[in-house]
C-alpha positions as CSV (number, residue, x, y, z in Angstrom):
1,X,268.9,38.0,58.5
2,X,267.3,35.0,56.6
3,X,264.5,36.5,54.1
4,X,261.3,34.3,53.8
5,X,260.0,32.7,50.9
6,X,256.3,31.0,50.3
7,X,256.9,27.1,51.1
8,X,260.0,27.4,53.4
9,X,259.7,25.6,56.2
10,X,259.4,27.1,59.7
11,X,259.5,26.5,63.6
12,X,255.8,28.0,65.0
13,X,255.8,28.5,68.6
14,X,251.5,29.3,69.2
15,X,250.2,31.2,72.3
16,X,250.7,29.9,75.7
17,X,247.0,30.1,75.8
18,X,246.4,28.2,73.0
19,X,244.9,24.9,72.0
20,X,246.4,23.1,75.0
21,X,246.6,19.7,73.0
22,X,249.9,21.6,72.3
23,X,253.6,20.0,74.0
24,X,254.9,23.5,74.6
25,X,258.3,22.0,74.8
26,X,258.4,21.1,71.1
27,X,257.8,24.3,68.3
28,X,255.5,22.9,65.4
29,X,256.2,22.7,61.7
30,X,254.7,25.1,59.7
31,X,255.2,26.2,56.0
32,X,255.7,29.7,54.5
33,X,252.2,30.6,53.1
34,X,252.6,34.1,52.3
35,X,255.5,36.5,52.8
36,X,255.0,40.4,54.5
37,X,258.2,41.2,54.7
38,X,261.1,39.9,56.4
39,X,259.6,39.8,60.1
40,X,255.8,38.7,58.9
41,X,254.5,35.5,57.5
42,X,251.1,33.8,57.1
43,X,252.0,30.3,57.5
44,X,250.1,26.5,57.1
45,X,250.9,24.9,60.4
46,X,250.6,21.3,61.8
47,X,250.2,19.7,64.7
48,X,252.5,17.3,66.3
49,X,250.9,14.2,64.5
50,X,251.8,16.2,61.2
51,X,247.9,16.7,60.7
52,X,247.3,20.7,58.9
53,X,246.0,23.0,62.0
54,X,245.4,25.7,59.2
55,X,246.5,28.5,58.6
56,X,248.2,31.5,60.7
57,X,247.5,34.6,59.8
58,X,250.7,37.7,60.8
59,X,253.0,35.7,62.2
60,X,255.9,37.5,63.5
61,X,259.4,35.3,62.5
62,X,262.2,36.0,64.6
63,X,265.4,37.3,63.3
64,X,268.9,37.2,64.1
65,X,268.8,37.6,68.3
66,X,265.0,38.9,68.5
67,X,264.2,38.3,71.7
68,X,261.4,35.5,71.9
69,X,257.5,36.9,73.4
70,X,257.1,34.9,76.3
71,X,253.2,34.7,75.4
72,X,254.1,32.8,72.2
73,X,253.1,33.0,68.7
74,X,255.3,33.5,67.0
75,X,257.8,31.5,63.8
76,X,261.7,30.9,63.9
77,X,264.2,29.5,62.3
78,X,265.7,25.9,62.7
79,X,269.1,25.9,63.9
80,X,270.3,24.0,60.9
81,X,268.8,26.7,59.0
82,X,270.4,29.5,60.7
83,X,273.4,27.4,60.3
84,X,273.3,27.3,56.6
85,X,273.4,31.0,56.4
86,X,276.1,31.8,58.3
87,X,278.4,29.5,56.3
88,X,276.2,31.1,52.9
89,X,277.5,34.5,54.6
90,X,281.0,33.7,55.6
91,X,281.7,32.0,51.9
92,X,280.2,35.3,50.1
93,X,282.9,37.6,52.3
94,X,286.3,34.8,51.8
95,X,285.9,33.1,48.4
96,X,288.2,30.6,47.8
């Protein structure tokens, strides 16, 4: 599990029946605004021309193997991300 922190930078999938200027294919970039815990977030999202949408009030973020709502809104994140803390979590159980 990745813990969120305020201007970490996440995937936001919005409703399905959301502003439907949206390419569902594509998450949007949003930034940490405010932390819950480690499964809520407010976050600053924008749109796919990187112009602010506002802000995104109890967003769940998806941990681990979460199963995604198929209705949308919701944050994850990146794969490079994820990545990055497996390695993080591999090289704190084997130093070298």
């Amino acid at each position: 599990m990745i813990s969120p922190s305020i201007g970490r930078v996440v995937w936001f999938t919005p409703a399905v029946h959301g502003d439907p200027r949206h390419d569902v294919k594509q998450p949007l970039a949003a930034l940490v605004a405010y932390v819950w815990n480690d499964r809520l977030i407010n976050l600053a999202t924008f749109n796919q021309n990187g112009v602010p949408l506002g802000g995104m009030t109890s967003v769940p973020l998806l941990q681990d193997d979460d199963t995604k709502p198929e209705g949308g809104y919701f944050a994850s994140w990146m794969p490079y991300q994820v990545d990055q803390a497996k390695k993080y979590s591999q090289a704190k159980k084997y130093p070298a």
